[in-house]
C-alpha positions in Angstrom: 0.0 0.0 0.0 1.7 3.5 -0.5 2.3 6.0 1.5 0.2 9.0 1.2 1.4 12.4 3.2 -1.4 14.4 4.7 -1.8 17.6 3.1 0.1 20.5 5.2 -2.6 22.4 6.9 -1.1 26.0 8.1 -1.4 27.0 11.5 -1.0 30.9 10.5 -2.2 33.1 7.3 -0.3 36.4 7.2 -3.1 39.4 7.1 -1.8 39.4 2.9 -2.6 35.7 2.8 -6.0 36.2 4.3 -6.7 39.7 2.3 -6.0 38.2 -1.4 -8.1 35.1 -0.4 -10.9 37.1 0.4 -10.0 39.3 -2.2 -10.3 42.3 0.0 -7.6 45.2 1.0 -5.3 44.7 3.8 -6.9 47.7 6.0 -10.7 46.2 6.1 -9.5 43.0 7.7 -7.9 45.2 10.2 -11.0 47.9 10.4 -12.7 44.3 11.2 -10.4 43.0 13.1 -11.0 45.7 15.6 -14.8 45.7 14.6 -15.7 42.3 15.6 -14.6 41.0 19.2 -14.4 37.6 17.7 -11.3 37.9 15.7 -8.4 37.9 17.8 -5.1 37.5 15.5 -1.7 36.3 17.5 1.0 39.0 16.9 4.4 37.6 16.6 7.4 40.1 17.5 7.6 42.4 14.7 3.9 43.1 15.6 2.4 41.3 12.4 -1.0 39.8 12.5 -1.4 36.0 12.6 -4.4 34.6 11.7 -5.4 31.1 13.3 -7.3 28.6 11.2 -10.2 29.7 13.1 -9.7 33.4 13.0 -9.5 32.6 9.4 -12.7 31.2 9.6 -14.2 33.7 11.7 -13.1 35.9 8.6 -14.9 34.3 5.8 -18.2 34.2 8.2 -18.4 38.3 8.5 -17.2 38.3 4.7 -20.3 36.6 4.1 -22.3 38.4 6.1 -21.4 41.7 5.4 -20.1 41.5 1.3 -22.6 38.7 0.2 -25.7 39.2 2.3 -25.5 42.9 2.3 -25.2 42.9 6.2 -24.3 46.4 7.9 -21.6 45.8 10.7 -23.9 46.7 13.0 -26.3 43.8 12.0 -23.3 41.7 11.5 -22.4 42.2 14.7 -25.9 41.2 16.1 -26.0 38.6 14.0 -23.4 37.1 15.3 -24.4 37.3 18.9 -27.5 36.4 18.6 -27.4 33.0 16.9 -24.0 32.3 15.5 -24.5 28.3 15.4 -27.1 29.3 12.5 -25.7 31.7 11.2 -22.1 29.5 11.0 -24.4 26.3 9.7 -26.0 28.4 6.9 -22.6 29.8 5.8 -21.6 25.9 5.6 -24.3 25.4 3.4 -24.3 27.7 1.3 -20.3 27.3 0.7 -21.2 23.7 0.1 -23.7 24.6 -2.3 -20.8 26.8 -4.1 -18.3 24.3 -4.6 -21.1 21.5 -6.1 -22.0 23.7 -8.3 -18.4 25.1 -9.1 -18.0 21.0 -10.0 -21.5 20.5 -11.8 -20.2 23.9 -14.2 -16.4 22.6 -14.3 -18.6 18.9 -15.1 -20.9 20.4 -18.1 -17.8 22.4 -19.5 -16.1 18.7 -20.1 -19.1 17.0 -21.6 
């Protein structure tokens, strides 16, 4: 049986990593970052933001809310307190949704 290697999951994203991904400038993830009480980025001693996997996460969730769902940060913000296990399970879905769909496309295009 070969040997397979895991793929290497990152313990840190650089605020650049995590800006191009979500295709956003630098300075809104840290106008969020001090926004939403939720994100909480380890500094290293240079003072640059690290983003955690679920930092990262956190991210993509107020992305979501506030880009795709037309969210102010206010009601973002509420959002989030008030029922964040739905709000987090909906996300899921709807990013599920996205990549079969992304597939189904990428599936048609090769017919």
């Amino acid at each position: 049986m070969p040997y397979k290697e895991k793929p290497i999951e990152k313990l840190y994203y650089s605020i650049g990593e995590v800006a191009k991904t979500l295709n956003v400038n630098v300075s809104l993830v840290r106008f969020w970052e001090k926004e939403f009480d939720i994100l909480q980025p380890k500094k290293n001693k240079k003072g640059n933001r690290m983003f955690t996997a679920t930092d990262f996460e956190n991210l993509k969730l107020i992305f979501h809310l506030v880009k795709e769902r037309g969210f102010t940060l206010e009601g973002a913000k509420n959002k989030l307190k008030e029922n964040k296990e739905d709000t987090i399970n909906n996300f899921e879905i709807i990013s599920r949704l996205k990549e079969i769909r992304s597939f189904l496309v990428e599936l048609k295009e090769g017919l």
